[in-house]
N, CA, C, O and CB atoms as a CASP TS submission, in Angstrom:
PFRMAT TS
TARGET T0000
AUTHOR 0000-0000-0000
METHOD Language model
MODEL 1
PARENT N/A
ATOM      1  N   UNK     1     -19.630  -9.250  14.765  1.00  0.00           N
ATOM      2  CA  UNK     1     -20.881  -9.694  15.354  1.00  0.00           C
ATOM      3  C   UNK     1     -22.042  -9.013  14.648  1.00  0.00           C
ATOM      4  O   UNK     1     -22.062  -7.971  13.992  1.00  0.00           O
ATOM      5  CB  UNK     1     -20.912  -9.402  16.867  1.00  0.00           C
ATOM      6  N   UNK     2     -23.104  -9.969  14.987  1.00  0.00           N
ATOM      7  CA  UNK     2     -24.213  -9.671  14.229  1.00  0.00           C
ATOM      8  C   UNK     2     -25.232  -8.358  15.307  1.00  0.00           C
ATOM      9  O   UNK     2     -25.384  -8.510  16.520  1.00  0.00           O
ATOM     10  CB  UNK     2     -25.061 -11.359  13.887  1.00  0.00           C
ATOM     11  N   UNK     3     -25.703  -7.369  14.660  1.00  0.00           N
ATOM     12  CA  UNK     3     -26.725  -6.347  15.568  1.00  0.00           C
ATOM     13  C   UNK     3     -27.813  -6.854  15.399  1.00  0.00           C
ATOM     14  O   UNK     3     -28.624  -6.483  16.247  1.00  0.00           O
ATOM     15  CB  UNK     3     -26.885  -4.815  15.226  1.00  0.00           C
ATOM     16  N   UNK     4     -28.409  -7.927  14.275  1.00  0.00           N
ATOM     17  CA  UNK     4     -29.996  -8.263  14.324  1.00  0.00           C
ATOM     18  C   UNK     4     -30.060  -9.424  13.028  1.00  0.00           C
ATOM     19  O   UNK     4     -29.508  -9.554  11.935  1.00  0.00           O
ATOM     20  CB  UNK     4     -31.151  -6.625  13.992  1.00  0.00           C
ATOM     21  N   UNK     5     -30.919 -10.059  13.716  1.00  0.00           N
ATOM     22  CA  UNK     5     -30.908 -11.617  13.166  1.00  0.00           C
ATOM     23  C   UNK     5     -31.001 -11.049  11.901  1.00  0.00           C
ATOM     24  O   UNK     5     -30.089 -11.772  11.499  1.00  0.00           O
ATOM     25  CB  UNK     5     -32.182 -12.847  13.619  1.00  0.00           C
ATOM     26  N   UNK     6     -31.334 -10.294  10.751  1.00  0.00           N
ATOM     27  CA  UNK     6     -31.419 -10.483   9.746  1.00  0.00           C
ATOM     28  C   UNK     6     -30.120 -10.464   9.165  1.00  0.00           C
ATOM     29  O   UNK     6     -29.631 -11.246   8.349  1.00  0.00           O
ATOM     30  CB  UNK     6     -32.244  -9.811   9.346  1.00  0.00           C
ATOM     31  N   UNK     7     -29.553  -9.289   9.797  1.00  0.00           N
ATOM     32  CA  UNK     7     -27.733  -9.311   9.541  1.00  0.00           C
ATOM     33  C   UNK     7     -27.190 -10.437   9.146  1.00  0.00           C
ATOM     34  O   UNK     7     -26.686 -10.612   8.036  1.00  0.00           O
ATOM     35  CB  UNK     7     -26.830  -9.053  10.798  1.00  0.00           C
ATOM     36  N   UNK     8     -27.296 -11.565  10.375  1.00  0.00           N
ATOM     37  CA  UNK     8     -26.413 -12.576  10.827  1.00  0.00           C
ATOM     38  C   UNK     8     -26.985 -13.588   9.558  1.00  0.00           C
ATOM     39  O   UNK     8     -26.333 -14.573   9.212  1.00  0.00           O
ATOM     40  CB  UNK     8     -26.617 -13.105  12.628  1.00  0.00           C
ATOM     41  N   UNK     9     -28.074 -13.275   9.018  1.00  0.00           N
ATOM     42  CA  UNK     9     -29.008 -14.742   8.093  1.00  0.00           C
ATOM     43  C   UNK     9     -28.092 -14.074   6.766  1.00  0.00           C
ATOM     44  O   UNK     9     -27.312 -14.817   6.170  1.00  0.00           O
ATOM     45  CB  UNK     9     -31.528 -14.720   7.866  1.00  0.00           C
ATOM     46  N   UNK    10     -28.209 -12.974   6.452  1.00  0.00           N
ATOM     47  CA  UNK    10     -27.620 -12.531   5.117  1.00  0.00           C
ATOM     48  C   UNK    10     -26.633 -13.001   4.587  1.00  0.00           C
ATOM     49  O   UNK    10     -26.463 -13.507   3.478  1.00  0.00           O
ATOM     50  CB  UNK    10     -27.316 -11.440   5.061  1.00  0.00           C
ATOM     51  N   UNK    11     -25.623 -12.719   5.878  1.00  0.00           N
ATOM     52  CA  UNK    11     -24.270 -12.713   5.919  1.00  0.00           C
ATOM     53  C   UNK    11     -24.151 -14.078   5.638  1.00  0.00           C
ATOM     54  O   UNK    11     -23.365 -14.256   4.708  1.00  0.00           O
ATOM     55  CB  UNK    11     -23.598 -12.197   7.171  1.00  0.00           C
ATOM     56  N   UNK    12     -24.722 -15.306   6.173  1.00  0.00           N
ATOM     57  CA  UNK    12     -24.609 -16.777   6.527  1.00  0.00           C
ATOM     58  C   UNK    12     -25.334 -16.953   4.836  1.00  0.00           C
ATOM     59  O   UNK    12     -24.820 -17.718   4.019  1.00  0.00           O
ATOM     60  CB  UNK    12     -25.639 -17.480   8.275  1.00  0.00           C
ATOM     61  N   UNK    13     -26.172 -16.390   4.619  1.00  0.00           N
ATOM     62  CA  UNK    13     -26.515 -16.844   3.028  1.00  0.00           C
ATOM     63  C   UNK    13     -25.414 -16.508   2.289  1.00  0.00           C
ATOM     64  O   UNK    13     -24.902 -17.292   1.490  1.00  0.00           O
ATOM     65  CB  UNK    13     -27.813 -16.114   2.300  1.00  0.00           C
ATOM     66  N   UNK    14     -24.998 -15.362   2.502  1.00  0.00           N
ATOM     67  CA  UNK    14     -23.839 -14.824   1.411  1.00  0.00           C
ATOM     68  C   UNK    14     -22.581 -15.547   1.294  1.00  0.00           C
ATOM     69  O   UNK    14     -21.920 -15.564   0.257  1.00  0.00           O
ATOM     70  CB  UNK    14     -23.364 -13.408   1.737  1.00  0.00           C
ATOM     71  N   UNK    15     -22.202 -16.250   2.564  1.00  0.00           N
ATOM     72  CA  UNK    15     -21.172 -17.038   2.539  1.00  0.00           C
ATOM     73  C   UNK    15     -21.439 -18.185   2.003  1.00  0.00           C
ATOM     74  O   UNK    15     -20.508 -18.648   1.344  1.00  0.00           O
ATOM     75  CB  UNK    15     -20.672 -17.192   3.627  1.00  0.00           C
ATOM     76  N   UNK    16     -22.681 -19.001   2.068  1.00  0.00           N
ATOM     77  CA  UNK    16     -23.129 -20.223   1.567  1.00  0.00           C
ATOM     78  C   UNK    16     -22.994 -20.156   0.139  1.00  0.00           C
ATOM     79  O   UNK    16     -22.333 -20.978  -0.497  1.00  0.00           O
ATOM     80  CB  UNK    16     -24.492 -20.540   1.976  1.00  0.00           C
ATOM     81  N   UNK    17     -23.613 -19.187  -0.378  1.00  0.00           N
ATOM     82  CA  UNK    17     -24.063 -18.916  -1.402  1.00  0.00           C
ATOM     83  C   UNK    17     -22.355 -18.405  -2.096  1.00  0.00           C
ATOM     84  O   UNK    17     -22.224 -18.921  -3.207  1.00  0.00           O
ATOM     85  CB  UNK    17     -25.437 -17.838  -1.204  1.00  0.00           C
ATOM     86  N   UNK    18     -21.477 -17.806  -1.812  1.00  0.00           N
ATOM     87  CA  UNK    18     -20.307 -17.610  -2.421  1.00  0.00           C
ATOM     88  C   UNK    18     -19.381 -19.088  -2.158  1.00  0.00           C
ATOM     89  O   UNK    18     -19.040 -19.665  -3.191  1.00  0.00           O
ATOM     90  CB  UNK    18     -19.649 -16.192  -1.795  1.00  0.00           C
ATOM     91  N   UNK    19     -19.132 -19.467  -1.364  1.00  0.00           N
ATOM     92  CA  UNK    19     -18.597 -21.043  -0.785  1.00  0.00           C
ATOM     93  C   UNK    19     -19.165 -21.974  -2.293  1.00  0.00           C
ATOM     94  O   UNK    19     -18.356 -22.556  -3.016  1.00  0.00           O
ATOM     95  CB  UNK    19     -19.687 -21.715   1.172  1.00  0.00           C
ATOM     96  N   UNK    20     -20.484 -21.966  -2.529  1.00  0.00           N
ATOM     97  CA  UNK    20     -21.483 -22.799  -3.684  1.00  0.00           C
ATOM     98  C   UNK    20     -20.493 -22.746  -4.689  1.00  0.00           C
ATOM     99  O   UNK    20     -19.908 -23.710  -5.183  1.00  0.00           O
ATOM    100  CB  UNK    20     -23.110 -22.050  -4.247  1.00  0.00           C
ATOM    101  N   UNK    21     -20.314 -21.254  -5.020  1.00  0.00           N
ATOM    102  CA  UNK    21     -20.161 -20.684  -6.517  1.00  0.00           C
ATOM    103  C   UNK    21     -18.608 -21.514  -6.287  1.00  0.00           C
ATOM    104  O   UNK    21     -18.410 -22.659  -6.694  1.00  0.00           O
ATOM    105  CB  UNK    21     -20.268 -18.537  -6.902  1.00  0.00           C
ATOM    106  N   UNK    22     -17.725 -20.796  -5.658  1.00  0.00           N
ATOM    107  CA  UNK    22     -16.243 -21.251  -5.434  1.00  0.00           C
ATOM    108  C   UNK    22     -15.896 -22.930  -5.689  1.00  0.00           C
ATOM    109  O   UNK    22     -14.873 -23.372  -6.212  1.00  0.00           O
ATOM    110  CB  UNK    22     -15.876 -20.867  -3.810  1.00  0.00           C
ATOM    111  N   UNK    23     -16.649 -23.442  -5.348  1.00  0.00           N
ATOM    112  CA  UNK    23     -16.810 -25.236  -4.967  1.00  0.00           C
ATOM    113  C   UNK    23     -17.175 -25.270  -6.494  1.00  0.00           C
ATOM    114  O   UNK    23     -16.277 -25.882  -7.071  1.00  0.00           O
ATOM    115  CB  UNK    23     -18.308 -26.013  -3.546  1.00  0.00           C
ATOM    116  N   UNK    24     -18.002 -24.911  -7.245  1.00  0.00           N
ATOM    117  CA  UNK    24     -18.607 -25.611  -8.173  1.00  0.00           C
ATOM    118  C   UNK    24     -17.194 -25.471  -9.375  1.00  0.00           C
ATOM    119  O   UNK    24     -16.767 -26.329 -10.147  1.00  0.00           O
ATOM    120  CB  UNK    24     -20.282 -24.897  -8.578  1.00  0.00           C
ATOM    121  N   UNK    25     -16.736 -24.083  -9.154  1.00  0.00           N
ATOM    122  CA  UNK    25     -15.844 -23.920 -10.318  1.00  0.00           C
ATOM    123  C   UNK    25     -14.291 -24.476  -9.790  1.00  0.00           C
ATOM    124  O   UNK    25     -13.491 -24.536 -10.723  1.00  0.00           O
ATOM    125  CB  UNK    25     -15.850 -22.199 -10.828  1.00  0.00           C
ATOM    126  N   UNK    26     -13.794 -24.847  -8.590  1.00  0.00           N
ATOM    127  CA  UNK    26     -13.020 -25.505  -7.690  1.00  0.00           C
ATOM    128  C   UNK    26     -12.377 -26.748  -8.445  1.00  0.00           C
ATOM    129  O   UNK    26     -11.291 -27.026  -8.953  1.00  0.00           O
ATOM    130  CB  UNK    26     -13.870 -25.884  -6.455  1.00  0.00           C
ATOM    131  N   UNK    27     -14.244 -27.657  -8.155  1.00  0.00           N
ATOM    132  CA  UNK    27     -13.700 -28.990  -8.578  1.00  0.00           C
ATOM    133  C   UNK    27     -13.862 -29.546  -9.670  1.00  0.00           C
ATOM    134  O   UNK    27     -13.737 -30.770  -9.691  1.00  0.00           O
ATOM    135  CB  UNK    27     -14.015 -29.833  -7.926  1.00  0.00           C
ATOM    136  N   UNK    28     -14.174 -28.866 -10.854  1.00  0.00           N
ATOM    137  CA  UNK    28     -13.057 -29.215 -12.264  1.00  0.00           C
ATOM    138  C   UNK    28     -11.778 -29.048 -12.413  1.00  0.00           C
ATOM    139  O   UNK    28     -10.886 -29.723 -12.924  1.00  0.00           O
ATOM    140  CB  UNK    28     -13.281 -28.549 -13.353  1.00  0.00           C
ATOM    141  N   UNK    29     -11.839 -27.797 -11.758  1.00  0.00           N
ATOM    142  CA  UNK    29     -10.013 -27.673 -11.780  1.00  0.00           C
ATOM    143  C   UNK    29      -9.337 -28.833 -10.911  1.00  0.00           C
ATOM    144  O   UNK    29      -8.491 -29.638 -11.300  1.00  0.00           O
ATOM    145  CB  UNK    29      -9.390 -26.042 -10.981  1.00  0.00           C
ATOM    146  N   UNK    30      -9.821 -28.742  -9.838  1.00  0.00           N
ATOM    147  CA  UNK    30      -9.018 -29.872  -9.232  1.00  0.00           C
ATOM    148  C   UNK    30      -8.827 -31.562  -9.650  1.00  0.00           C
ATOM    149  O   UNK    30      -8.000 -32.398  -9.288  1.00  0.00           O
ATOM    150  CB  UNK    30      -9.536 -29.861  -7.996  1.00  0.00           C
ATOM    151  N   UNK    31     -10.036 -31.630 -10.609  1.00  0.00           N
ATOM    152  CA  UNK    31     -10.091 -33.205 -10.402  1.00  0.00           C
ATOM    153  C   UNK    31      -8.901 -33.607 -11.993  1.00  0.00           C
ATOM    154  O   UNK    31      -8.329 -34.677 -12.202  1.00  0.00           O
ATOM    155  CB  UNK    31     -12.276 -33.975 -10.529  1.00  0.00           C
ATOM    156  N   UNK    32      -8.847 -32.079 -13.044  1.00  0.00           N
ATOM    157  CA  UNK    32      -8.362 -32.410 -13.569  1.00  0.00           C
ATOM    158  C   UNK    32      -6.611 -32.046 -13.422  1.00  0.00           C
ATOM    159  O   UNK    32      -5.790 -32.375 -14.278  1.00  0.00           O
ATOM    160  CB  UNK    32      -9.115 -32.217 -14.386  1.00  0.00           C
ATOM    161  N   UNK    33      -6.262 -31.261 -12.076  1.00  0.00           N
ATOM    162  CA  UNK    33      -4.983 -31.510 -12.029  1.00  0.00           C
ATOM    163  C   UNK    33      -4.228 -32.372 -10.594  1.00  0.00           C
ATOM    164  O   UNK    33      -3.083 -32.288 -10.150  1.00  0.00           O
ATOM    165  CB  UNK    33      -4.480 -30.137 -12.247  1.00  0.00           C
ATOM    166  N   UNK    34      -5.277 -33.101 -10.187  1.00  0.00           N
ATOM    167  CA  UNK    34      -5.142 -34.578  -9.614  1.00  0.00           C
ATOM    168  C   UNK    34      -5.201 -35.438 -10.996  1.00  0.00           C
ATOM    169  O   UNK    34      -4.615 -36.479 -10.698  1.00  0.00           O
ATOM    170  CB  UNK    34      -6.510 -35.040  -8.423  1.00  0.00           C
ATOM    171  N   UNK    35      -5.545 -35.518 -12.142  1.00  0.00           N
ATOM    172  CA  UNK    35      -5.860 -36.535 -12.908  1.00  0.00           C
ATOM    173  C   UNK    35      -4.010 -36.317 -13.351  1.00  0.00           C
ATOM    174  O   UNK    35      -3.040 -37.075 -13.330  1.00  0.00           O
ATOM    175  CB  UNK    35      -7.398 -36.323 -14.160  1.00  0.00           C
ATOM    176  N   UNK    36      -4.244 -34.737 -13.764  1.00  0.00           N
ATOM    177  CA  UNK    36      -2.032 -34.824 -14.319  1.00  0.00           C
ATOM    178  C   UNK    36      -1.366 -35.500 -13.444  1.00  0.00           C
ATOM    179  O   UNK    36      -0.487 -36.322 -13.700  1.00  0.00           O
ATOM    180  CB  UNK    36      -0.873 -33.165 -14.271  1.00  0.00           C
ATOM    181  N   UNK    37      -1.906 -35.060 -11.975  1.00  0.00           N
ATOM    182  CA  UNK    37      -0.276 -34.999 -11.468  1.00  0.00           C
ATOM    183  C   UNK    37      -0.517 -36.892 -10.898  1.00  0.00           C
ATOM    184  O   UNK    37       0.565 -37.429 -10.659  1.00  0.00           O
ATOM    185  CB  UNK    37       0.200 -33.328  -9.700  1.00  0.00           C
ATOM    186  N   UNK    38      -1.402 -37.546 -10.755  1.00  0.00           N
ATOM    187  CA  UNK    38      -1.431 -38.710 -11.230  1.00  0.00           C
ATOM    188  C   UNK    38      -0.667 -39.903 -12.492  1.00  0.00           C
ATOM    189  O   UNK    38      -0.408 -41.105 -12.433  1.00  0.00           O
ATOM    190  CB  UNK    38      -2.386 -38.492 -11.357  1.00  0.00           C
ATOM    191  N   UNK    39      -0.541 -39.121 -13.299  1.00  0.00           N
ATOM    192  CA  UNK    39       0.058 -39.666 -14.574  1.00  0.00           C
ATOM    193  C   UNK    39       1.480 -39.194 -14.473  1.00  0.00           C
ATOM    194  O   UNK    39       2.486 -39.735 -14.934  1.00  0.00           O
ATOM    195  CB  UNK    39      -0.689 -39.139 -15.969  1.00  0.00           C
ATOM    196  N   UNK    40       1.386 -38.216 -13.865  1.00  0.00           N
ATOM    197  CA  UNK    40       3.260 -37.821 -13.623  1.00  0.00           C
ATOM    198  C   UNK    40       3.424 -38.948 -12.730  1.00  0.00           C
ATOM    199  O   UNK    40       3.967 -39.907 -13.277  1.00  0.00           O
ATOM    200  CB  UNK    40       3.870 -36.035 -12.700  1.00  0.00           C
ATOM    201  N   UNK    41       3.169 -39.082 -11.736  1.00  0.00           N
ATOM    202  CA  UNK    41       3.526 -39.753 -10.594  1.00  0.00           C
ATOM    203  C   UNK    41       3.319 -41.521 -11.073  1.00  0.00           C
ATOM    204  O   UNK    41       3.911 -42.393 -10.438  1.00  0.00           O
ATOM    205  CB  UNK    41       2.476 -39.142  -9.238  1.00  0.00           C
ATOM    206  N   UNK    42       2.629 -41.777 -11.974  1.00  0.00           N
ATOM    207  CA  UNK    42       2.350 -43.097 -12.451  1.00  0.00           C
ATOM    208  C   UNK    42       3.777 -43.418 -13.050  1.00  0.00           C
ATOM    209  O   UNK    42       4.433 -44.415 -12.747  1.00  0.00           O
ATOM    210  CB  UNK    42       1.049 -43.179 -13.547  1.00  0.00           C
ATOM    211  N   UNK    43       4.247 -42.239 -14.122  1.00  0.00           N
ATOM    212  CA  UNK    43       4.972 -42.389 -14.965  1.00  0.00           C
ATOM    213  C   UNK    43       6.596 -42.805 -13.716  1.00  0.00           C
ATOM    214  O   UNK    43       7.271 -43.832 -13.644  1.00  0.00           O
ATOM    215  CB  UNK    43       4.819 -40.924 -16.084  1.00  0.00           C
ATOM    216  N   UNK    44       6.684 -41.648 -13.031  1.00  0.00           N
ATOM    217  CA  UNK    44       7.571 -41.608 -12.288  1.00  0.00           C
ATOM    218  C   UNK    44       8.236 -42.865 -11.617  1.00  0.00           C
ATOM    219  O   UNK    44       9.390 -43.270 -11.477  1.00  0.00           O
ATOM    220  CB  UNK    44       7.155 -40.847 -11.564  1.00  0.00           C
ATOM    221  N   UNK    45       6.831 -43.349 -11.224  1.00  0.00           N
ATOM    222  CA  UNK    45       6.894 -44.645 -10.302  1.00  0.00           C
ATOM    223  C   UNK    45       7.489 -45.635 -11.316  1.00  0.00           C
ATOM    224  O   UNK    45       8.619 -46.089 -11.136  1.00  0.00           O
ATOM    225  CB  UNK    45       5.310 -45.203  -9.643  1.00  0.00           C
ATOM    226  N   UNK    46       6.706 -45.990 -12.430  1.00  0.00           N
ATOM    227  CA  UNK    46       7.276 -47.197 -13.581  1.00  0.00           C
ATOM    228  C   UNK    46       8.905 -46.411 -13.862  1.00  0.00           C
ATOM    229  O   UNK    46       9.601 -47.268 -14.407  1.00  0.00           O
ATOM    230  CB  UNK    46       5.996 -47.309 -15.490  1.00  0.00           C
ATOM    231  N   UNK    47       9.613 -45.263 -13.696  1.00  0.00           N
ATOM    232  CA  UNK    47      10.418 -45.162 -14.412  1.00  0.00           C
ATOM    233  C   UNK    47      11.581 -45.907 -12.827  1.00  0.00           C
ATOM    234  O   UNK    47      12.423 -46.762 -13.103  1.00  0.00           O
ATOM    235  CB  UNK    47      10.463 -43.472 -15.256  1.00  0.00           C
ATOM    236  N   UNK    48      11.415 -45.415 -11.318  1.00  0.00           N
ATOM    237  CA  UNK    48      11.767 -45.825 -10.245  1.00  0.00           C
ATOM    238  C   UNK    48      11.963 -47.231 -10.371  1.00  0.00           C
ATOM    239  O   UNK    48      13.055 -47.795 -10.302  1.00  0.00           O
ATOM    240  CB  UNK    48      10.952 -45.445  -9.327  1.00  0.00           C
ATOM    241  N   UNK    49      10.492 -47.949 -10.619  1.00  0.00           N
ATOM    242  CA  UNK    49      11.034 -49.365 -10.476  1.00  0.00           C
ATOM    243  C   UNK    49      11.720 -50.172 -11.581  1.00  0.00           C
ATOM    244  O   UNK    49      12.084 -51.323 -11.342  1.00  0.00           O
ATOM    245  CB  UNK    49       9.991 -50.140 -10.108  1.00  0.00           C
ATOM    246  N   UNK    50      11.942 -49.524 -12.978  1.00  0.00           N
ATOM    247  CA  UNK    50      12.972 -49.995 -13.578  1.00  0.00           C
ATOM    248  C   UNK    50      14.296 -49.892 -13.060  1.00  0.00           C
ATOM    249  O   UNK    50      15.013 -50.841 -12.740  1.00  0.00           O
ATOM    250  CB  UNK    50      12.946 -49.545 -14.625  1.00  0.00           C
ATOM    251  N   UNK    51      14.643 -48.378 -12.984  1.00  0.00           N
ATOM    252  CA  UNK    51      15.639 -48.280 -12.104  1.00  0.00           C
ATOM    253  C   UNK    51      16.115 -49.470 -10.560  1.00  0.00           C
ATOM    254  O   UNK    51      17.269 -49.841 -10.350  1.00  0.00           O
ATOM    255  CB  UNK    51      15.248 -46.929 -11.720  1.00  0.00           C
ATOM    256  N   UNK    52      15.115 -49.790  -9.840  1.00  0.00           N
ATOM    257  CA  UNK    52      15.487 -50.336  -8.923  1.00  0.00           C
ATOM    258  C   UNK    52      14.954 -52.065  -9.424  1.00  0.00           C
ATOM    259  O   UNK    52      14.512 -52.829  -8.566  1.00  0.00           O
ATOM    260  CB  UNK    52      14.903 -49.535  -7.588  1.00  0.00           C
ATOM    261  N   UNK    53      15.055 -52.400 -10.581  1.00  0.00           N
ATOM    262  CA  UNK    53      14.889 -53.593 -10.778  1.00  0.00           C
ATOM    263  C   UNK    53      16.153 -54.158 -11.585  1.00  0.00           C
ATOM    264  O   UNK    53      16.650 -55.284 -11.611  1.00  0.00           O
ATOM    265  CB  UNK    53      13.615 -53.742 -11.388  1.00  0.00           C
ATOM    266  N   UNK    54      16.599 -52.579 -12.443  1.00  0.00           N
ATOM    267  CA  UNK    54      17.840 -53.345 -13.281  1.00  0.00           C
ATOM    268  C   UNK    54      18.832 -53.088 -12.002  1.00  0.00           C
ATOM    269  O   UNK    54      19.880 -53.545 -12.457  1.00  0.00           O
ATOM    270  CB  UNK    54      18.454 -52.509 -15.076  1.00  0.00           C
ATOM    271  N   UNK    55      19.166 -52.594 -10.559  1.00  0.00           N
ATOM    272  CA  UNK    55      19.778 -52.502  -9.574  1.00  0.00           C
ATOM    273  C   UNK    55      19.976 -53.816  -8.847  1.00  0.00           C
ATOM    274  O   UNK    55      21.046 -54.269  -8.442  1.00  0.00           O
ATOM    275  CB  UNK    55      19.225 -51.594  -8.928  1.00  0.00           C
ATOM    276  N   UNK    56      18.675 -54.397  -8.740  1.00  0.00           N
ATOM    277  CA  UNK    56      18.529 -55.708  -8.320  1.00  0.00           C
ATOM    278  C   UNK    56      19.455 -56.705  -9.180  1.00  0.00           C
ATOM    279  O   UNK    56      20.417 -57.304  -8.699  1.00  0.00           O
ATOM    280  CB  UNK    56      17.044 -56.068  -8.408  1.00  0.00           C
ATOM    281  N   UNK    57      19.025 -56.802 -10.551  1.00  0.00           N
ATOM    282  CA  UNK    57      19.369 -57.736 -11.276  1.00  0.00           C
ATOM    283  C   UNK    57      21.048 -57.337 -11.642  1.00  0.00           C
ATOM    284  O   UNK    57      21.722 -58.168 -12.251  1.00  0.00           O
ATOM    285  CB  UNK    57      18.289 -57.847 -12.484  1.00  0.00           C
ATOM    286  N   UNK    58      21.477 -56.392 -11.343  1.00  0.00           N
ATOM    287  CA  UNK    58      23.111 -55.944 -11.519  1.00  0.00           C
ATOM    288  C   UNK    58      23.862 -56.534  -9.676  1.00  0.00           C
ATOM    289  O   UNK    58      25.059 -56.813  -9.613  1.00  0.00           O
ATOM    290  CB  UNK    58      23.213 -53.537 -11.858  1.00  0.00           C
ATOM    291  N   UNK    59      23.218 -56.602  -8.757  1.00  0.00           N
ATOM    292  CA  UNK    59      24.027 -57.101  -7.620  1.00  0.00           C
ATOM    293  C   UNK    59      23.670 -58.560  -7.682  1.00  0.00           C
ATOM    294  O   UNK    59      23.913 -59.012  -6.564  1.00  0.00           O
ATOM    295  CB  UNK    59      23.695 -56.389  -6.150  1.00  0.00           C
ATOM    296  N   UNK    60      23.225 -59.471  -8.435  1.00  0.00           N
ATOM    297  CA  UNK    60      22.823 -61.008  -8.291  1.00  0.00           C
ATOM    298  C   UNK    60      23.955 -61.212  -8.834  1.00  0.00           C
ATOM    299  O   UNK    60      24.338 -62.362  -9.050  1.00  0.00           O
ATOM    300  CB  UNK    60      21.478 -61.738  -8.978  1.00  0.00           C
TER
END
């Protein structure tokens, strides 16, 4: 708890203000390992539905 409003404003800047910094350097990283694990999972999927297409075409 805060003893005097200036405390409580500091503290609330300091978190804003560190939260800012964290976020800014955050979401490059993130957008570029959503972009990988996207292309894994793209790849994955095309390799699944071959698999379950030559499955199909082997029980006809």
């Amino acid at each position: 708890m805060c003893d005097e409003m200036t405390d409580c404003h500091s503290s609330t800047s300091y978190c804003k203000t560190t939260a800012f910094v964290l976020q800014r350097h955050c979401k490059p990283l993130c957008s570029v390992a959503a972009t990988n694990m996207q292309c894994d999972c793209n790849c994955f999927a095309v390799a699944l539905q071959h698999v379950c297409s030559d499955a199909a075409k082997g029980m006809q």
